[in-house]
C-alpha positions in Angstrom: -85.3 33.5 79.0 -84.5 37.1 79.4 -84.9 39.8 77.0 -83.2 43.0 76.3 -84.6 46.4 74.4 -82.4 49.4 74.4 -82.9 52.9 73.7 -82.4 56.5 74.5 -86.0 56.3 76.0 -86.1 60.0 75.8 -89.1 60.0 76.6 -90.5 55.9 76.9 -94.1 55.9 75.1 -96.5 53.5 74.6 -94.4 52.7 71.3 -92.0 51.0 73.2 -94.0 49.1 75.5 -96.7 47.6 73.8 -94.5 45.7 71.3 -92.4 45.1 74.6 -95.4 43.8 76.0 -96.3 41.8 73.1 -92.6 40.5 72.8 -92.9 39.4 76.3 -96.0 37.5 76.2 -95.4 35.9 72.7 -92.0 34.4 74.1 -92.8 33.8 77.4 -89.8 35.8 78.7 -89.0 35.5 82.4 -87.6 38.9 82.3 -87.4 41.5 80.1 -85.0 44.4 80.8 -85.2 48.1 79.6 -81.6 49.6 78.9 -81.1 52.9 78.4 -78.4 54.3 76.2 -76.0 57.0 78.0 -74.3 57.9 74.7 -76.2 56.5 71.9 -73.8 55.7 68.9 -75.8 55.9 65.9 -77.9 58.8 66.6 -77.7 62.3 68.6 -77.5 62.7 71.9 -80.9 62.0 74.4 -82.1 65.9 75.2 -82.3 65.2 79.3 -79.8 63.5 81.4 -79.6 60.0 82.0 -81.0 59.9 85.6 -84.5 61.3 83.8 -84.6 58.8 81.4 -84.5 56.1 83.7 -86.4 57.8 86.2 -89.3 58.1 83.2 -88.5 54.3 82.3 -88.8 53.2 85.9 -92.4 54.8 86.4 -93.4 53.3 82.7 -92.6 49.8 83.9 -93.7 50.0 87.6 -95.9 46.7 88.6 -95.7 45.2 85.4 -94.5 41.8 86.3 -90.9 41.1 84.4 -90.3 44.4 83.5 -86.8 45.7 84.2 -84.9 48.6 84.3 -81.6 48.1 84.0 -78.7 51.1 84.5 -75.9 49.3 83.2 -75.0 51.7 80.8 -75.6 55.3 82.0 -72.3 54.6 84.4 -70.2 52.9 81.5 -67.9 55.5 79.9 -67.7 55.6 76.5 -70.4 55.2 73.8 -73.3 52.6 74.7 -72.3 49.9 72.6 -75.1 46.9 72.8 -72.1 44.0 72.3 -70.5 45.1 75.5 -74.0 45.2 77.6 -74.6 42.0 75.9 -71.0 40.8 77.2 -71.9 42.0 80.7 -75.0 40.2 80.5 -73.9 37.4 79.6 -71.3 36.5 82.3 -74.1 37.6 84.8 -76.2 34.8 83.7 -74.0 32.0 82.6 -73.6 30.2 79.4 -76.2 28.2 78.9 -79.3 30.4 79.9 -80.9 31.9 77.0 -80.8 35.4 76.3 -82.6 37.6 73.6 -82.2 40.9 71.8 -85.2 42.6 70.5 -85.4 45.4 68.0 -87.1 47.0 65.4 -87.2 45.4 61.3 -84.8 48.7 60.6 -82.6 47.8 63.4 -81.9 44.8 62.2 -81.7 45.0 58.4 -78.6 47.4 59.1 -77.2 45.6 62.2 -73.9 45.4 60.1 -73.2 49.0 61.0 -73.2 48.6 64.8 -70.1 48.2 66.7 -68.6 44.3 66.8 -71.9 43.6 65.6 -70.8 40.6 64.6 -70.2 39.1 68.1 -73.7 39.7 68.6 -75.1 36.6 67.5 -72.5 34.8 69.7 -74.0 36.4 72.8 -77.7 36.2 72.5 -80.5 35.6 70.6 -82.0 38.4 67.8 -85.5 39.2 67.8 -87.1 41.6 65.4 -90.1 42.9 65.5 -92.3 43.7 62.8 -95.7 45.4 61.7 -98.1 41.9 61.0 -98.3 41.0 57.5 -94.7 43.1 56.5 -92.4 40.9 55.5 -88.8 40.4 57.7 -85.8 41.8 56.4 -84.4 38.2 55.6 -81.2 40.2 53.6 -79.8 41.7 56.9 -76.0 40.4 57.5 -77.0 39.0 60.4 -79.0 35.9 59.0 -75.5 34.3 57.8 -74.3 34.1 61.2 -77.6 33.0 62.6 -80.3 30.5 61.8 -84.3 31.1 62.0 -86.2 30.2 64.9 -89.4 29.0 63.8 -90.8 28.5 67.3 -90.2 29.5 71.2 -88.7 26.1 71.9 -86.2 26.7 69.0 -85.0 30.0 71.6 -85.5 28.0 74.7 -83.2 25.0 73.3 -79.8 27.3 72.4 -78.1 30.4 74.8 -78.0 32.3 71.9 -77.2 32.1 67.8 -80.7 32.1 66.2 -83.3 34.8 65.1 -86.8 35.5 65.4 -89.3 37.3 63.3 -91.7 38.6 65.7 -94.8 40.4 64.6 -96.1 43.1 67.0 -98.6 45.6 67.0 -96.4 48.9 65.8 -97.7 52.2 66.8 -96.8 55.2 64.9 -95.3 56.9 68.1 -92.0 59.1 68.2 -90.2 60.6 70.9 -89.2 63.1 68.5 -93.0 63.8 68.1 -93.5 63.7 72.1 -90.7 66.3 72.3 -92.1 68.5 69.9 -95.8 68.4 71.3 -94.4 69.7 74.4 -92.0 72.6 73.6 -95.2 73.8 71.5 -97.7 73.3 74.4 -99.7 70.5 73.1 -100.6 67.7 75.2 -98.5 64.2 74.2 -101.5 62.5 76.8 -102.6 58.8 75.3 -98.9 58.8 73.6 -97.3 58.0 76.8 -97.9 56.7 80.5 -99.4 58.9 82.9 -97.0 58.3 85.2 -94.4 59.4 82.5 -96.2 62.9 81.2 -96.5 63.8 85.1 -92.8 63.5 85.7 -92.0 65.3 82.8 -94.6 68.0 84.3 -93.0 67.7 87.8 -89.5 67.9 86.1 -90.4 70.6 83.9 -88.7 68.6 80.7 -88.5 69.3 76.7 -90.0 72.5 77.6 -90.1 76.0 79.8 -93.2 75.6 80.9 -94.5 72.7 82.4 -96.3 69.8 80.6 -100.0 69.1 81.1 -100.3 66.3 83.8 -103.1 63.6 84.0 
């Protein structure tokens, strides 16, 4: 099976990739593949250019066995809509093998308001995360077009169509946060890889001066 998370990633932080790790594990995904967005369309544009945020995603992920990065959509034009990297994916991989979305709860319960969203189901898998012991966001649009996995065979045994609640542990991390940190001259260090505040450092990113390194 292979899994797909998406993002501006602007920076990647340890909010993304423990639940990504967590995803991974739980599911037993052969692959999971980090996409980030070019030109996000539901929120503003990433603050550094596209070849940093994969360069920072790339350094995050390095040696940790299925991890991906995957640049598919910093050379698409256009805004980064998920259904067409989905689409792409899909032919890539054939028909039958099972592929998997993950997002956030808050993602999902307004999934309705992403482009062709409804072809979504059709092309993979949706799996949302969620804080243990919050309950899933069983009202979201998507759930008529999709049925409940209640197990990992249930993902294994279909391509795509069905959706799992998947708890994970949730850290209260923000890029947003990271950003601001920075451009006051805090250190973000324990928020985010090493590897990640050093480029950033050796980049000079968010910030005139350069970031603390490790």
């Amino acid at each position: 099976m292979i899994g797909v998370l998406g993002g501006t990633f602007d920076p990647v932080h340890f909010g993304h990739l423990r639940p990504a790790l967590e995803v991974q594990e739980s599911l037993g995904l052969d692959e999971l593949r980090f996409v980030p967005s070019r030109v996000p369309p539901h929120r503003e544009s990433p603050e550094v250019p596209a070849d940093h945020r994969l360069a920072m995603v790339e350094r995050a992920i390095a040696g940790v066995p299925g991890f991906v990065a995957d640049a598919r959509e910093l050379s698409r034009p256009g805004p980064s809509f998920t259904v067409d990297t989905l689409r792409e994916l899909r032919e890539e991989i054939g028909a039958e093998r099972p592929l998997l979305l993950v997002m956030g709860m808050d993602a999902f319960a307004g999934l309705d308001s992403w482009h062709r969203w409804r072809e979504i189901p059709r092309l993979a898998h949706v799996v949302a995360t969620q804080r243990p012991g919050i309950e899933p966001a069983t009202d979201s649009p998507c759930m008529a077009l999709a049925e409940v996995a209640d197990s990992v065979a249930a993902l294994q045994g279909a391509p795509s169509g069905r959706v799992c609640f998947q708890p994970v542990t949730q850290l209260d991390i923000s890029g947003t946060a990271i950003r601001e940190c920075l451009r006051s001259g805090r250190s973000p260090r324990f928020l985010l890889p090493g590897s990640v505040l050093h480029y950033i450092a050796e980049h000079r990113l968010y910030r005139d001066a350069a970031a603390p390194s490790e």
